[in-house]
C-alpha positions in Angstrom: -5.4 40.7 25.9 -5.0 43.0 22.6 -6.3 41.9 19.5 -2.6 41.5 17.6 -1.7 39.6 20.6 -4.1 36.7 20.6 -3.6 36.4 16.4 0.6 36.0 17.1 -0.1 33.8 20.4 -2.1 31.9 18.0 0.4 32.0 14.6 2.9 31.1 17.0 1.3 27.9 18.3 -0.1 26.6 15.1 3.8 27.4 13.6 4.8 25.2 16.5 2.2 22.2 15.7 3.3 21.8 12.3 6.6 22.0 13.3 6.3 19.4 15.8 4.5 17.3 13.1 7.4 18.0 10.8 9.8 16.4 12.8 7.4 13.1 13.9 7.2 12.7 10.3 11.0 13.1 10.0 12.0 10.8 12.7 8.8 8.3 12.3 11.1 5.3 12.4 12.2 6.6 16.2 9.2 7.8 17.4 7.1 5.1 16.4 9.4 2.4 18.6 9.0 4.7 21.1 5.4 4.9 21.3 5.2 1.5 20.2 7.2 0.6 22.9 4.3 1.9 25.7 2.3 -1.6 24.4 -1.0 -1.4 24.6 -1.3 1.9 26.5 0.3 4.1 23.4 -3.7 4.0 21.9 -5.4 5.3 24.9 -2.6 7.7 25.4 -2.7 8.7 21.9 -6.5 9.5 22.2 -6.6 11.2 25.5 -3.7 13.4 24.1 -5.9 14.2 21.0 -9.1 14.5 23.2 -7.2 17.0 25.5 -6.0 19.3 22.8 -9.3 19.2 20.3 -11.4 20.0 23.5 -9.6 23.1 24.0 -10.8 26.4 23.0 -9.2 27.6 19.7 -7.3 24.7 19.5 -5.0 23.6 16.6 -5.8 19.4 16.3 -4.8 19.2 12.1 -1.3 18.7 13.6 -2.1 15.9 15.6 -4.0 13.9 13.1 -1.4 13.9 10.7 1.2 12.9 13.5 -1.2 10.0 14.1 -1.6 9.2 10.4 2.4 9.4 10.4 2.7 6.6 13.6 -0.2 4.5 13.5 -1.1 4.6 9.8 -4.0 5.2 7.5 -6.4 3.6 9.2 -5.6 2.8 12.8 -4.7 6.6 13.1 -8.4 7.6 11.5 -10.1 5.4 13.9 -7.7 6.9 17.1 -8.7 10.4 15.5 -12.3 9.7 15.5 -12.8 8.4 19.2 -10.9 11.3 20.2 -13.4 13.6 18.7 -16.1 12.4 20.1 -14.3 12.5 23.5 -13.3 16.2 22.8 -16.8 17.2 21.7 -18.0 15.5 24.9 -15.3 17.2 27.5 -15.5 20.6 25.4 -19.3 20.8 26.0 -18.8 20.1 29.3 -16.6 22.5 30.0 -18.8 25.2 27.9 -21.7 24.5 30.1 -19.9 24.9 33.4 -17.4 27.8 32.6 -19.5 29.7 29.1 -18.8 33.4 30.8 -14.9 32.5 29.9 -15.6 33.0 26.5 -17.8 36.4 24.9 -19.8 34.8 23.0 -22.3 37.3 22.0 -18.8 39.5 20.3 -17.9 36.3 18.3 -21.4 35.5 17.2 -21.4 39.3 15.9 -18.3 38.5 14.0 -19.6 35.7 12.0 -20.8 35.7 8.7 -24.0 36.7 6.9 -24.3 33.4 5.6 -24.2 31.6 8.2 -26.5 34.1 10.5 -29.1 33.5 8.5 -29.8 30.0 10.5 -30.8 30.0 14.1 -27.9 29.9 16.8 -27.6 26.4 17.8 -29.6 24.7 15.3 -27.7 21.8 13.6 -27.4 23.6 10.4 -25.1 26.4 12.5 -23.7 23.9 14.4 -22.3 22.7 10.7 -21.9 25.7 9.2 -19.8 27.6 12.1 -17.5 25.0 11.8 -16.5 25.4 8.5 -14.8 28.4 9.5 -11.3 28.3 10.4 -10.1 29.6 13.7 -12.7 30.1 16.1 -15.4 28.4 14.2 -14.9 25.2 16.5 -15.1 26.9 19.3 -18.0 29.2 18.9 -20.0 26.1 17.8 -19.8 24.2 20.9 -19.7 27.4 23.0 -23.1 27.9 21.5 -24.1 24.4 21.5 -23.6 24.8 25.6 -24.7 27.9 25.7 -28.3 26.9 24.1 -28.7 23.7 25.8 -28.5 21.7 22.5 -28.6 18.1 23.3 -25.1 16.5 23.3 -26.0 14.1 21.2 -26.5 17.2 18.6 -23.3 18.7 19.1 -21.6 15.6 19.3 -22.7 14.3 15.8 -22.6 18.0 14.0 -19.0 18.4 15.3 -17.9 14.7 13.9 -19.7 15.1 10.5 -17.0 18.3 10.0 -14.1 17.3 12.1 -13.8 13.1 11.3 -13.3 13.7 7.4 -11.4 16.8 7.6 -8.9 14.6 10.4 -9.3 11.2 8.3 -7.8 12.9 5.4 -5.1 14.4 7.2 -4.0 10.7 8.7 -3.8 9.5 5.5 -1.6 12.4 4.1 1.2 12.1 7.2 0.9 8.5 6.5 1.6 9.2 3.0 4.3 11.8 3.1 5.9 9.6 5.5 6.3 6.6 3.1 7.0 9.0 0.3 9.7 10.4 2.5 11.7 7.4 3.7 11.2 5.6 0.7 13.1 8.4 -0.6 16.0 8.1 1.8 16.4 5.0 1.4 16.7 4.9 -2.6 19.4 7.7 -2.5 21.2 6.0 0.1 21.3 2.8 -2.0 21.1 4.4 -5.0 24.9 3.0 -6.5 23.7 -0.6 -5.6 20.8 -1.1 -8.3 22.8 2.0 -10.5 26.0 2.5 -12.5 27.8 5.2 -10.0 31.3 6.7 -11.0 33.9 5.8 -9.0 37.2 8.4 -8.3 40.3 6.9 -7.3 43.1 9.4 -6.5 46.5 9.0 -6.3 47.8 9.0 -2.8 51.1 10.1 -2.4 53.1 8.7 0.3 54.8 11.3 2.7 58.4 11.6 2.7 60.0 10.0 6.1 62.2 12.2 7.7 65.7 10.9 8.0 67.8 11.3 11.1 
């Protein structure tokens, strides 16, 4: 696949992310009786959903944090961001280690940095500093966490030391653009109760009857 492909495949699917964020964070009041209408299953389904997409390669997961932040709140959506992170990192090294010719890794490790070549490939300070990047950084660290046989543990804990902040932060900002946002609604709609608002009357005049 050409080069100016891949960049508009990818524009085009982080455009859509937000955009579906945009519009949980619009309709929160509907979505969230939906979901909260699964019971007990919508936190499992929640975290699979998140584990699914953030083990994907070059995958967009900002989105999804702050559509959790947005639904379940500051701090239940950190905690269903975090255990999804640690189930990506698991499936994602998985797959790496059983399907690692998918991805060139040797092209994208050329590609990277001089400051962050100057630490060994899959050493925990690459692990952490790859990440950093945007884009492919994810996914050229736990391609070469799987690659190099780095103990899971490793890539586990150097993939949530970058990814559970960065996503804990976003929770709390769809949260808080949520509240900022219906609060806001609400006060215009109600605005004339707690205000002085002018009131028009206008002169109706009636219509003449038509006589026989």
């Amino acid at each position: 696949m050409p080069l100016i492909v891949k960049r508009l495949v990818g524009l085009a699917l982080l455009a859509a992310s937000f955009t579906l964020a945009a519009l949980v964070i619009r309709f929160q009041p509907a979505v969230e009786h939906e979901i909260r209408s699964l019971g007990v299953l919508a936190y499992p389904l929640a975290i699979v959903v998140f584990a699914i997409v953030a083990s994907a390669p070059f995958s967009v997961t900002d989105a999804l944090a702050i559509m959790n932040g947005a639904i379940f709140g500051p701090l239940v959506g950190s905690i269903v961001n975090a255990i999804g992170l640690v189930l990506a990192a698991l499936t994602g090294y998985w797959i790496n280690r059983h399907a690692s010719h998918m991805l060139d890794l040797d092209a994208y490790l050329e590609r990277l940095p001089s400051w962050v070549k100057r630490f060994p490939v899959g050493s925990p300070a690459f692990l952490l500093s790859v990440r950093i990047i945007p884009g492919f950084g994810g996914t050229v660290a736990t391609a070469s966490a799987a690659a190099f046989r780095i103990p899971v543990w490793v890539h586990v804990w150097t993939m949530c030391a970058i990814a559970v902040p960065i996503c804990t932060i976003l929770a709390i900002f769809g949260d808080r653009v949520t509240v900022f946002l219906h609060q806001t609604e609400y006060r215009a709609a109600h605005y004339c109760d707690t205000h002085r608002c002018p009131h028009f009357t206008f002169r109706h005049h009636p219509k003449a009857t038509p006589t026989p």
